[in-house]
N, CA, C and O of each residue as an XYZ file, in Angstrom:
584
protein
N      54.530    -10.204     -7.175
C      53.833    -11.223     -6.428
C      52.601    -10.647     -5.718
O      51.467    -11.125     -5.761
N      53.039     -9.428     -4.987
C      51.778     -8.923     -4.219
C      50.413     -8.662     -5.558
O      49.269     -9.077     -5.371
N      50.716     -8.125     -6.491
C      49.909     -8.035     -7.864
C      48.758     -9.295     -7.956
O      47.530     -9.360     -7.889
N      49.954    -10.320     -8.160
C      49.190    -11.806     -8.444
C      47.982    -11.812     -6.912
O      46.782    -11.543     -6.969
N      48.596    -12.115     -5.936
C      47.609    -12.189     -5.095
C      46.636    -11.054     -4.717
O      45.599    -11.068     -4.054
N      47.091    -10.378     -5.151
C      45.573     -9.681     -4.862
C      44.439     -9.414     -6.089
O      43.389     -8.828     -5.827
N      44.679     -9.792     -7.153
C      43.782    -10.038     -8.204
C      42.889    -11.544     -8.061
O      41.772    -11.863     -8.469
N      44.199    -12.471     -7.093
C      43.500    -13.721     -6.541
C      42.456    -13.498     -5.445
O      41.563    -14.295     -5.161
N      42.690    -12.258     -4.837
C      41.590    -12.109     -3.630
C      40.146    -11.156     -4.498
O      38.990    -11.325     -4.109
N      40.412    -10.399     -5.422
C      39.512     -9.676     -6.342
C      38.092    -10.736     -6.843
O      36.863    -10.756     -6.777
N      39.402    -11.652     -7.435
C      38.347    -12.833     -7.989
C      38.029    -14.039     -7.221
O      38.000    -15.055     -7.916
N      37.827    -14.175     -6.195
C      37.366    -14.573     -5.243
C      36.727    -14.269     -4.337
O      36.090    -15.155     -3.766
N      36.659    -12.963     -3.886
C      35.717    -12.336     -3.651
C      34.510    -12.115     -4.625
O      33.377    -12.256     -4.163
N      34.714    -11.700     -6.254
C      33.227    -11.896     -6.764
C      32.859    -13.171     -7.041
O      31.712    -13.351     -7.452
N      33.726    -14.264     -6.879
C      32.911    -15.324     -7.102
C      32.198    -15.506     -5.701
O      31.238    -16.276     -5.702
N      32.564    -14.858     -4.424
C      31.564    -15.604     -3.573
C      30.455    -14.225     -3.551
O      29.576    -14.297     -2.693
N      30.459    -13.154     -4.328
C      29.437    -12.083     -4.033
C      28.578    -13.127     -5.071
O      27.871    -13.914     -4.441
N      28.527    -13.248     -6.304
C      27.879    -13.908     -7.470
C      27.236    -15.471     -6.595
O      26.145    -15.954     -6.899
N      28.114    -16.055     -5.549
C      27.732    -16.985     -5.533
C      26.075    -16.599     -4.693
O      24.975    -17.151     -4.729
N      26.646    -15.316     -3.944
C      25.292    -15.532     -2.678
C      24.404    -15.150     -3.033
O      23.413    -15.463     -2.374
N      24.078    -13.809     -4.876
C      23.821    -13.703     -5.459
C      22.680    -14.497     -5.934
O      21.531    -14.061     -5.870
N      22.992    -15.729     -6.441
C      22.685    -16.847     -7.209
C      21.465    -17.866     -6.201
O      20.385    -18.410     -6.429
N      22.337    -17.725     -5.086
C      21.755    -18.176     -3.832
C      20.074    -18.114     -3.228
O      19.004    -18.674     -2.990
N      21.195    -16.526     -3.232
C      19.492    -15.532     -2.990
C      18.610    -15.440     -3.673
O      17.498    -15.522     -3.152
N      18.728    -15.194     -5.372
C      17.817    -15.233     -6.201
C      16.930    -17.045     -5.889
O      15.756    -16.957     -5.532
N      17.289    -17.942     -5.977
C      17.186    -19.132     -6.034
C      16.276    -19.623     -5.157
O      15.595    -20.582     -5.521
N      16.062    -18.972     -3.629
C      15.484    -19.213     -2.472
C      14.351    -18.032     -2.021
O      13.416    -18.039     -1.220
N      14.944    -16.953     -2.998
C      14.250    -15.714     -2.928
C      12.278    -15.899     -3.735
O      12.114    -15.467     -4.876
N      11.345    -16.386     -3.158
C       9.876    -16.651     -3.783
C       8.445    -15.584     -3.303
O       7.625    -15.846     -2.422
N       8.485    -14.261     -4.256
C       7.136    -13.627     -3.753
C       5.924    -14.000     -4.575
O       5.748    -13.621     -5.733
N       5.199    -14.683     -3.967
C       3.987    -15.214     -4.009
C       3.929    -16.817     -4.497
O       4.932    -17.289     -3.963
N       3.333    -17.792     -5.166
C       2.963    -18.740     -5.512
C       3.873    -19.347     -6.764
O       3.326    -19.026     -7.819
N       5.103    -20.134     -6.997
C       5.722    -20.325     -7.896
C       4.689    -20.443     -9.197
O       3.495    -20.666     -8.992
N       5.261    -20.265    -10.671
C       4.427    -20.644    -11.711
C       4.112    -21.826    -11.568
O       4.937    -22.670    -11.216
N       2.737    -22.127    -11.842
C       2.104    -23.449    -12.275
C       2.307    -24.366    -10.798
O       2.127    -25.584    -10.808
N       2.707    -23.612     -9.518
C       2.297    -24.226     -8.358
C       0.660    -24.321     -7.911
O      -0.276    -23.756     -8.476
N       0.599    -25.286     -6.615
C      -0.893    -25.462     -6.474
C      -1.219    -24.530     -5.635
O      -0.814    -23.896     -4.660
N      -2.683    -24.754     -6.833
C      -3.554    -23.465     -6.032
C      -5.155    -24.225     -6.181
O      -5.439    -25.156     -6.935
N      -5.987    -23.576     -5.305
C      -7.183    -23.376     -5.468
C      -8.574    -22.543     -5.549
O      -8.618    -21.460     -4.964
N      -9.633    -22.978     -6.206
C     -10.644    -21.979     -6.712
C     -11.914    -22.496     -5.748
O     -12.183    -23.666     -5.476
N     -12.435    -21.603     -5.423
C     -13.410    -22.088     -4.025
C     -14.991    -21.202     -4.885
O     -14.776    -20.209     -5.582
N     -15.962    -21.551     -4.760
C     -17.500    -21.330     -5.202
C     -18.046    -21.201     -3.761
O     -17.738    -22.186     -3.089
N     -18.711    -20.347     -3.142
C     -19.677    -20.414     -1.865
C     -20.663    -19.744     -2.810
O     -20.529    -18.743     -3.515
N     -22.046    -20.856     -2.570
C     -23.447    -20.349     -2.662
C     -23.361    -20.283     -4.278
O     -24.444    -20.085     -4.828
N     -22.250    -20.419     -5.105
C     -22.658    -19.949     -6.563
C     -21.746    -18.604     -7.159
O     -21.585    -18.164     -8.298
N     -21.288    -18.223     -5.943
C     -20.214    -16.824     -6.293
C     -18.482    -17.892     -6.216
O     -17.900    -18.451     -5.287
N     -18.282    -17.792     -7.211
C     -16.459    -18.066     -7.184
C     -15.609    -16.935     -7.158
O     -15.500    -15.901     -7.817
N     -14.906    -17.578     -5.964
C     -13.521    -16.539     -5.504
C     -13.144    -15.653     -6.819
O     -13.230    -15.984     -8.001
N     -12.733    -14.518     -6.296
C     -12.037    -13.656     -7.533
C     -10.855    -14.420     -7.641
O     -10.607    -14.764     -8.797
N      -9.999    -14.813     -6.721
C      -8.211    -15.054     -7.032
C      -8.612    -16.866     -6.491
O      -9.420    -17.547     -5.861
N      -7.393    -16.917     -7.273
C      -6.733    -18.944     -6.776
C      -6.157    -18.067     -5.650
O      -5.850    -16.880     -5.532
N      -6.138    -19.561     -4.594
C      -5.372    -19.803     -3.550
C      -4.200    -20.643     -3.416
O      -4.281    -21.855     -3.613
N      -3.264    -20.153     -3.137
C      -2.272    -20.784     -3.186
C      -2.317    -21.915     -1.891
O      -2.860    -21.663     -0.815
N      -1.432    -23.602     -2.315
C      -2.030    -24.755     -1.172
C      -1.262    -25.642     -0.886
O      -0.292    -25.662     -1.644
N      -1.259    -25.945     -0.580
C      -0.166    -26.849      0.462
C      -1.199    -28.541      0.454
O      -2.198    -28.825      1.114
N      -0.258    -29.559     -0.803
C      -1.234    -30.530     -0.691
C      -0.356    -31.404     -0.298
O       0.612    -31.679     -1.007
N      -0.542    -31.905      0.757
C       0.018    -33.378      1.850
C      -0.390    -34.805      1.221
O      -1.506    -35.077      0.777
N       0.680    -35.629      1.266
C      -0.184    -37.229      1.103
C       0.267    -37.957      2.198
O       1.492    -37.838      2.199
N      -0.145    -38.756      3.276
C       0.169    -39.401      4.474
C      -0.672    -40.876      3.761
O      -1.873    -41.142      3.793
N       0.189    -41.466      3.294
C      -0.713    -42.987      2.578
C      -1.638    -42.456      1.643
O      -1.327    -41.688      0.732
N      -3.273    -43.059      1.984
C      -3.901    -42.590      1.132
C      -4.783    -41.490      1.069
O      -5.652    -41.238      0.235
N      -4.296    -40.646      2.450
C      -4.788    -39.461      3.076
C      -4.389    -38.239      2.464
O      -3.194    -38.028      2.668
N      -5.093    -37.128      1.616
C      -4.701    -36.078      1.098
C      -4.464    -35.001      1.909
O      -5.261    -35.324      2.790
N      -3.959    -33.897      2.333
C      -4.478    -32.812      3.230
C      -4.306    -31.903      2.143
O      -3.266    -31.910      1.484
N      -5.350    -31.037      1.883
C      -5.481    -29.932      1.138
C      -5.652    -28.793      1.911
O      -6.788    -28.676      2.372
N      -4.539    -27.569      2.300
C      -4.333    -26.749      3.099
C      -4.353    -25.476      2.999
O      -3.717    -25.095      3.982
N      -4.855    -24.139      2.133
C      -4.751    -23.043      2.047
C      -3.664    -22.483      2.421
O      -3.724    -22.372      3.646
N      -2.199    -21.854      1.821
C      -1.308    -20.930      2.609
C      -1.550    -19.707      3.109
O      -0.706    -19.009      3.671
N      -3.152    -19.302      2.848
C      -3.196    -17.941      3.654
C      -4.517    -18.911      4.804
O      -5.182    -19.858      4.383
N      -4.585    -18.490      5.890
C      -4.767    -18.815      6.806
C      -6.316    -18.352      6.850
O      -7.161    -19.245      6.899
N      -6.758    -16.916      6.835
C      -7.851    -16.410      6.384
C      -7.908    -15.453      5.419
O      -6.935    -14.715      5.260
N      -8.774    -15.352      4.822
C      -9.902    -16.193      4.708
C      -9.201    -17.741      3.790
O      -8.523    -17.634      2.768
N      -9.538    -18.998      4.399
C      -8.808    -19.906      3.959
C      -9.553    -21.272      4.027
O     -10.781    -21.252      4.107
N      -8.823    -22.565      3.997
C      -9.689    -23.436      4.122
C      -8.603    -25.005      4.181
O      -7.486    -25.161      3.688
N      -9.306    -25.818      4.839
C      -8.089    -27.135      5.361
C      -9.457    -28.403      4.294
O     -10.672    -28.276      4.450
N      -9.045    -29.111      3.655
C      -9.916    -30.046      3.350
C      -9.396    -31.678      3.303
O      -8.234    -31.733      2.900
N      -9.966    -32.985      3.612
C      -9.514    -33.910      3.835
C      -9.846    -34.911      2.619
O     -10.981    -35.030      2.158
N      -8.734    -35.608      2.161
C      -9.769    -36.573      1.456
C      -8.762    -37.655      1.191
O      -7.593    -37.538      0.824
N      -9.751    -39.178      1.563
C      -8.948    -40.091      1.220
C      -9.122    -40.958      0.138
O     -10.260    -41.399     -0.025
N      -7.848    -41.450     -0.983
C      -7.838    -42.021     -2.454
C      -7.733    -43.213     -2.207
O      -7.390    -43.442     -1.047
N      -7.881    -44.019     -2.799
C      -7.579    -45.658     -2.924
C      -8.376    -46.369     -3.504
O      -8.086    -46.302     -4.698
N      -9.197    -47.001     -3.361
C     -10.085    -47.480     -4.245
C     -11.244    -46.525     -4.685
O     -11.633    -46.564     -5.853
N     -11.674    -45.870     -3.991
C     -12.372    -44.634     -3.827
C     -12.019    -43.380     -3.318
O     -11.296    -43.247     -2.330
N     -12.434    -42.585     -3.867
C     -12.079    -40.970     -3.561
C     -13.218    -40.543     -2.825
O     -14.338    -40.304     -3.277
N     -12.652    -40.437     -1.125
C     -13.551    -40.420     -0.205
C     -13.446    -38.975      0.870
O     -12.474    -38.909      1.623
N     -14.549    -37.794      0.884
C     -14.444    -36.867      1.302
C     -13.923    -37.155      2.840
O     -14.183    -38.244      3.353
N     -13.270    -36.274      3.476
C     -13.193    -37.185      5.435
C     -13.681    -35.315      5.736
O     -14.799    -35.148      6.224
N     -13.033    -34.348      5.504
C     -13.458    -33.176      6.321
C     -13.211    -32.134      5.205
O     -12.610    -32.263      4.138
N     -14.026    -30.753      5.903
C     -13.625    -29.603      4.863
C     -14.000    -28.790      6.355
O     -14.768    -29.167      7.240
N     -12.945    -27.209      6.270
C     -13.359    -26.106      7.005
C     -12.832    -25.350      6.118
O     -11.838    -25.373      5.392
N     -13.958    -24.474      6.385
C     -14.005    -22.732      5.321
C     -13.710    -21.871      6.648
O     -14.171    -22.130      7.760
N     -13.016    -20.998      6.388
C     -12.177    -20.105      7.320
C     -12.323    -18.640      6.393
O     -11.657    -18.130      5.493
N     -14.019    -18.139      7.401
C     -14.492    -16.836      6.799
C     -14.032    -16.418      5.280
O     -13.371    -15.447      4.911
N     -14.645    -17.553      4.488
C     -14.724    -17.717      3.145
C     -15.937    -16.970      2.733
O     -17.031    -17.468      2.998
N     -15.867    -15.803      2.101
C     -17.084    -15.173      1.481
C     -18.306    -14.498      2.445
O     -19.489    -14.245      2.218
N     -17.145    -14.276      4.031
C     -17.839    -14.070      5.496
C     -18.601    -15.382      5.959
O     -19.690    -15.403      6.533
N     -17.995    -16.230      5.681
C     -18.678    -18.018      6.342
C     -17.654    -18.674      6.751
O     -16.650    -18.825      6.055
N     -17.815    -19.219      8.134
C     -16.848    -19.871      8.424
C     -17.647    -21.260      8.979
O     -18.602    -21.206      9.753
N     -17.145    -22.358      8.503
C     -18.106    -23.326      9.103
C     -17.518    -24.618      8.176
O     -16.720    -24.413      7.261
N     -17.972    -25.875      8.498
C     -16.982    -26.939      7.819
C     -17.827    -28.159      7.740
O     -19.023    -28.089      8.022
N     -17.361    -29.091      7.433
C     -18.046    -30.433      7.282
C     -17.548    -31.697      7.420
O     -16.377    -31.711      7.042
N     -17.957    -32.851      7.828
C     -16.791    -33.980      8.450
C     -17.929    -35.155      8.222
O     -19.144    -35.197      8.418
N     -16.982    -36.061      7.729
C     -17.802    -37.330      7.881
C     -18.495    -38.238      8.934
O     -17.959    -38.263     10.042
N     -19.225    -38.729      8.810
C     -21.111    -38.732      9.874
C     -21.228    -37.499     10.538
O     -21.180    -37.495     11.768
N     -21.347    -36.649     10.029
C     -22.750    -35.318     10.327
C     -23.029    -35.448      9.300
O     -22.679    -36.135      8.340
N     -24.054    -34.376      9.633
C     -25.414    -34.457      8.472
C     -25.166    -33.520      7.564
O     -24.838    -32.348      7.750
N     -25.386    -34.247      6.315
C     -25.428    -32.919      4.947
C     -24.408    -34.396      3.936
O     -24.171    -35.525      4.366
N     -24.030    -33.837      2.624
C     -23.732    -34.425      1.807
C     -22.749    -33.804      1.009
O     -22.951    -32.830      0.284
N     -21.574    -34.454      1.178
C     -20.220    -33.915      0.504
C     -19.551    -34.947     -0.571
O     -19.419    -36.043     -0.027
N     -19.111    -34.951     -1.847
C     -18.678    -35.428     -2.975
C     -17.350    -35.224     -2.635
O     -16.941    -34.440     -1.779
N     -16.703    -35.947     -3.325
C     -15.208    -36.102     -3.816
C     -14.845    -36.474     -5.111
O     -15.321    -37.481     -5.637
N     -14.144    -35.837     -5.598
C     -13.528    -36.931     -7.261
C     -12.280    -36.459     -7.463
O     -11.840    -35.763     -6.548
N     -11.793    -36.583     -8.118
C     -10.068    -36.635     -8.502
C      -9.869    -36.593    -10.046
O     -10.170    -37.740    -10.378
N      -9.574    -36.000    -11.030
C      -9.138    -36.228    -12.065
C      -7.693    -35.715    -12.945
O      -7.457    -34.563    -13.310
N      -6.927    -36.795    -13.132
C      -4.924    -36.119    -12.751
C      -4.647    -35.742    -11.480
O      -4.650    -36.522    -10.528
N      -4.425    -34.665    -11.422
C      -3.789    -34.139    -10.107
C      -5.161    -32.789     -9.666
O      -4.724    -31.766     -9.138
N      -6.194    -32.847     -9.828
C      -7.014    -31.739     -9.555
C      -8.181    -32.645     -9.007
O      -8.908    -33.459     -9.576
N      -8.080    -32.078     -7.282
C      -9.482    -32.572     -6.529
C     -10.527    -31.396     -6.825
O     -10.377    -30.183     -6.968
N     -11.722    -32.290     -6.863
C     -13.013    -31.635     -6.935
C     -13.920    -31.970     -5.632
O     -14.192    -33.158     -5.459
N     -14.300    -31.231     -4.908
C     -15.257    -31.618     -3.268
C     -16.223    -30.559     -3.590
O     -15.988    -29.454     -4.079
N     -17.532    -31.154     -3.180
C     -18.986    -30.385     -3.398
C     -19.680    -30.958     -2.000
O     -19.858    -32.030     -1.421
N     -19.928    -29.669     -1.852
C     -21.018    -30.104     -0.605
C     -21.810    -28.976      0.089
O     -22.462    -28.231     -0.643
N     -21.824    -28.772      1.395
C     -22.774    -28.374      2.321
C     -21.975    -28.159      3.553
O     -21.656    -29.239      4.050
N     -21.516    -27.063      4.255
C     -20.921    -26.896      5.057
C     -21.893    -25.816      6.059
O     -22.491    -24.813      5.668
N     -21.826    -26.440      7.639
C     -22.705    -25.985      8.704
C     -21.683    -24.846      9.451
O     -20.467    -25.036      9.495
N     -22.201    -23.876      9.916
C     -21.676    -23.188     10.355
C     -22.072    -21.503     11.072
O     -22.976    -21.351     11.893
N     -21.312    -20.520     10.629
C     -21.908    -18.928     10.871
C     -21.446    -18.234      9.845
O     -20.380    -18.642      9.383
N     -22.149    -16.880      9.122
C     -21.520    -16.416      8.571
C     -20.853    -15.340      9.580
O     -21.204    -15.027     10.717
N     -19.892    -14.929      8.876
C     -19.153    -13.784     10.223
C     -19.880    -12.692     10.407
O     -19.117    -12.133     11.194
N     -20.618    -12.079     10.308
C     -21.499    -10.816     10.479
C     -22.787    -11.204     11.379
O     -23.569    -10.340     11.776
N     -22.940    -12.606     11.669
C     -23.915    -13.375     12.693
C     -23.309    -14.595     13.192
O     -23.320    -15.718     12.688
N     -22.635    -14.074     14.560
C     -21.927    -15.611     14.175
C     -22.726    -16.681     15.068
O     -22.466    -17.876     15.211
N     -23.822    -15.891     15.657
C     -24.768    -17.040     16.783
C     -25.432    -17.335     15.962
O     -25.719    -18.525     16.091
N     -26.007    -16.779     14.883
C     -26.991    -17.305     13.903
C     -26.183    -18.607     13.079
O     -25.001    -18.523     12.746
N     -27.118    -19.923     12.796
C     -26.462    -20.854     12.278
C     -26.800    -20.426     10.505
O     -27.888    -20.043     10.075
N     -25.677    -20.603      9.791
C     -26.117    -20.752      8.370
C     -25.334    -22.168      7.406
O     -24.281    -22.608      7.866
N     -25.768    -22.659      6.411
C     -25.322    -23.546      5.819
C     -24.649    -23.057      4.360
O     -25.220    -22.111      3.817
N     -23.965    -23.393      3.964
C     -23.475    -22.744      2.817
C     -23.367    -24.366      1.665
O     -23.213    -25.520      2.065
N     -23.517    -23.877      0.167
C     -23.351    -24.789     -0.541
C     -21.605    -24.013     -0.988
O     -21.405    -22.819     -1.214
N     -20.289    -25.434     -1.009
C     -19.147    -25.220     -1.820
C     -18.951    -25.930     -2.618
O     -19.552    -26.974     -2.872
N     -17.904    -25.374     -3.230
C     -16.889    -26.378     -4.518
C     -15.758    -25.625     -4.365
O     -15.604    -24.404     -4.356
N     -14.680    -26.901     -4.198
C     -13.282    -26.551     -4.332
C     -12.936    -27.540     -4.816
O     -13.040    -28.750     -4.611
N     -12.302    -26.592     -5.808
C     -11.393    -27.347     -7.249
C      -9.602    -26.970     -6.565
O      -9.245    -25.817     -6.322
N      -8.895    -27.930     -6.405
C      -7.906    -27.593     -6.024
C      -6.612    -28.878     -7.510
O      -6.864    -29.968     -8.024
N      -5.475    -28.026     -7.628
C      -4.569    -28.683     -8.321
C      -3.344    -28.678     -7.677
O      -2.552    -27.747     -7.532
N      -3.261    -30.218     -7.183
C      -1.919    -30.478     -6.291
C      -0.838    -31.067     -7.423
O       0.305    -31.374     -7.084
């Protein structure tokens, strides 16, 4: 009898090592899952070496497009519905520029949508980081796939 039960405690014990195992692998994520969203950012005409991995929100018809690294990074707004309508963008010492853009100020920002991949072009006011009292304007594009 003692035999039986303790081959019952053997195998029960690896089923819960296997289980946490299984667990861990499962919850366990270094870097950006395959074919998760990311985005590709252009300042001035130079595109990022790497995608960014992003965090895309829908609140109604409100998008939030969010960078998971913080810097150099970038938050962008845009709302869908009958039109695909830019609301804000900030570049967060993107390419040493940090500076953003929001609807009524001045300059001119695009939006479009095609499947699941936003496209925003524009003009963002700001500093680059190596002057940051000096004002500079930067031309972007971010292609992001939520």
């Amino acid at each position: 009898m003692r035999h039986v039960h303790g081959r019952i405690r053997t195998a029960g014990a690896r089923t819960v090592v296997l289980a946490a195992l299984v667990a861990s692998a499962c919850s366990a994520q270094s870097g950006p899952p395959a074919g998760g969203n990311t985005a590709r950012i252009t300042i001035n005409g130079q595109e990022s070496s790497t995608a960014f991995p992003i965090d895309c929100t829908q609140r109604a018809w409100l998008w939030i497009i969010d960078s998971l690294q913080k810097e150099p990074g970038f938050t962008a707004m845009v709302e869908t519905g009958t039109a695909v309508t830019p609301k804000a963008v900030r570049l967060r010492s993107l390419d040493g520029f940090t500076g953003s853009w929001a609807e009524g100020r001045p300059g001119t920002t695009e939006a479009s949508i095609d499947g699941s991949t936003f496209t925003i072009t524009g003009t963002a006011s700001g500093a680059n980081d190596d002057r940051p009292t000096k004002p500079a304007d930067v031309q972007y594009r971010l292609e992001a796939r939520c």
